[in-house]
C-alpha positions in Angstrom: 68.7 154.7 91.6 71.8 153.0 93.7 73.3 156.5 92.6 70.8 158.6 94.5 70.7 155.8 97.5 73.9 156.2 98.2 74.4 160.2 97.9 71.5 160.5 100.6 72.7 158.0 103.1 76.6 159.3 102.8 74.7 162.8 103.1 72.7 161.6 106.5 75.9 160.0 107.6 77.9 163.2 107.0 75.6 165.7 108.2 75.3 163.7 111.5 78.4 163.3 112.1 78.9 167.6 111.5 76.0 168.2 113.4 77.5 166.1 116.3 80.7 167.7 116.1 79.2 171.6 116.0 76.6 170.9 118.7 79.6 169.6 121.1 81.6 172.9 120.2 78.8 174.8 121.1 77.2 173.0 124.0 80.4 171.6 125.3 78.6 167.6 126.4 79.7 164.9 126.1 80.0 162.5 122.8 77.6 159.9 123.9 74.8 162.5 125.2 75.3 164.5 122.0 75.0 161.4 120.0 72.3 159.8 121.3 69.7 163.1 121.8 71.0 166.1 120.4 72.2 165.7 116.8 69.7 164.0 115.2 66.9 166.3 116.3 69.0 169.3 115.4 69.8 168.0 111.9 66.0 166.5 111.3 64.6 169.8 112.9 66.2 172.0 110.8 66.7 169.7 108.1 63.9 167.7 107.0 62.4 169.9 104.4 66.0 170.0 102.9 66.1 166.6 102.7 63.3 165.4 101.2 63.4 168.2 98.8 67.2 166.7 97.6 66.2 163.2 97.8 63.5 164.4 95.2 65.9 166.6 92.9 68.3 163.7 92.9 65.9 161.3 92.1 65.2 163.6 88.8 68.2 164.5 88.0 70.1 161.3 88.3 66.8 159.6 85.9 67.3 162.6 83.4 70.8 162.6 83.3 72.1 159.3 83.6 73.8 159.0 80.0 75.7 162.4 81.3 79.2 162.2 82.3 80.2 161.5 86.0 81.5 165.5 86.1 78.2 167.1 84.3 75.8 165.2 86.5 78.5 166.3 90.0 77.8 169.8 89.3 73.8 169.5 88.4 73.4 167.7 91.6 75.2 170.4 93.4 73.0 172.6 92.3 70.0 170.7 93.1 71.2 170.7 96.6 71.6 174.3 96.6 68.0 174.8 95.8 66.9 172.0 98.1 68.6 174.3 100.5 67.6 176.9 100.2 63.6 176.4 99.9 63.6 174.2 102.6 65.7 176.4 105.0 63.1 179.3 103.9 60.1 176.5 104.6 61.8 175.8 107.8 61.9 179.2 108.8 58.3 180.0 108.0 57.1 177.0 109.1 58.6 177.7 112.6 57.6 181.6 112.7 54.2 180.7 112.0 53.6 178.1 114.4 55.9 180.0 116.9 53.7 182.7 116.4 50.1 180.6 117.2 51.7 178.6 120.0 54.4 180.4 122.2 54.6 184.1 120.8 57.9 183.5 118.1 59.2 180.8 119.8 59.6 178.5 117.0 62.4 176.9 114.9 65.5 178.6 115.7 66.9 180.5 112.7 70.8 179.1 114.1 69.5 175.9 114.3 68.0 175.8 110.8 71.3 177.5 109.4 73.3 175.1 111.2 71.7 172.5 109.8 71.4 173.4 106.0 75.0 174.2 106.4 75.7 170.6 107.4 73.7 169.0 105.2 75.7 171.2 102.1 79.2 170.3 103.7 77.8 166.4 103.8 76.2 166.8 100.3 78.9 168.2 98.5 80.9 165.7 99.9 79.0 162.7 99.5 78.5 163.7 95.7 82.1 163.9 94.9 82.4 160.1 96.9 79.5 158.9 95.1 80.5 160.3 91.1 83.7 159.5 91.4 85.1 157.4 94.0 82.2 154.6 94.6 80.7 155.2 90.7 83.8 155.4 89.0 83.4 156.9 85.8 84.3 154.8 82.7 87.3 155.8 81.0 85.1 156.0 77.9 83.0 158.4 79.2 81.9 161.6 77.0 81.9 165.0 79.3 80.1 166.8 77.3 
């Protein structure tokens, strides 16, 4: 559990911190204006699906595979975030075509803004896994990789 609690808050931390950097590249404002209104709604817009969808596959995997080594369970997670990724950028997508479509005439969730954001949220995942399984969680040196 501390495990998952940790990947997902170094992921949130990461991701913001991407999404900040991206959105003042693009937007060219300020750091404080960017901060305070623009990255967290482009990362949560984009993103939330994503999120709650890895928060879930990390809660599994990390409960099934917590007598797996420190390298095994890197790599599953990864690919739990891939998946979480990927279904909730699709989600995301359809979400904001459909009510786009009923409201404003396909005015929705951008499709940049929802690639920007799964992007940053894999950059601050992959990260934030390799931190967690073996910087913060060091493996013990007795540890089977199977």
């Amino acid at each position: 559990m501390a495990k998952t609690l940790v990947t997902i808050l170094l992921t949130l931390a990461i991701a913001y911190v991407l999404a900040t950097i991206v959105l003042m590249i693009l937007n060219g404002s300020d750091l404080i204006s960017t901060v305070v209104e623009d990255a967290w709604l482009a990362l949560f817009t984009g993103g939330a699906v994503s999120i709650g969808l890895f928060l879930l596959f990390l809660l599994f995997a990390n409960a099934a595979g917590h007598r797996r080594g420190s390298g095994s369970q890197f790599w599953i997670n990864v690919g739990a975030l891939v998946v979480a990724l990927v279904i909730g950028t699709l989600v995301t997508l359809a979400a904001g075509v459909f009510v786009g479509a009923l409201s404003v005439g396909l005015a929705g969730v951008s499709v940049l803004g929802a690639f920007l954001a799964s992007g940053e949220l894999f950059i601050g995942g992959v990260i934030a896994l390799a931190l967690t399984h073996f910087a913060i969680f060091t493996p013990r040196a007795t540890e089977f990789e199977p």
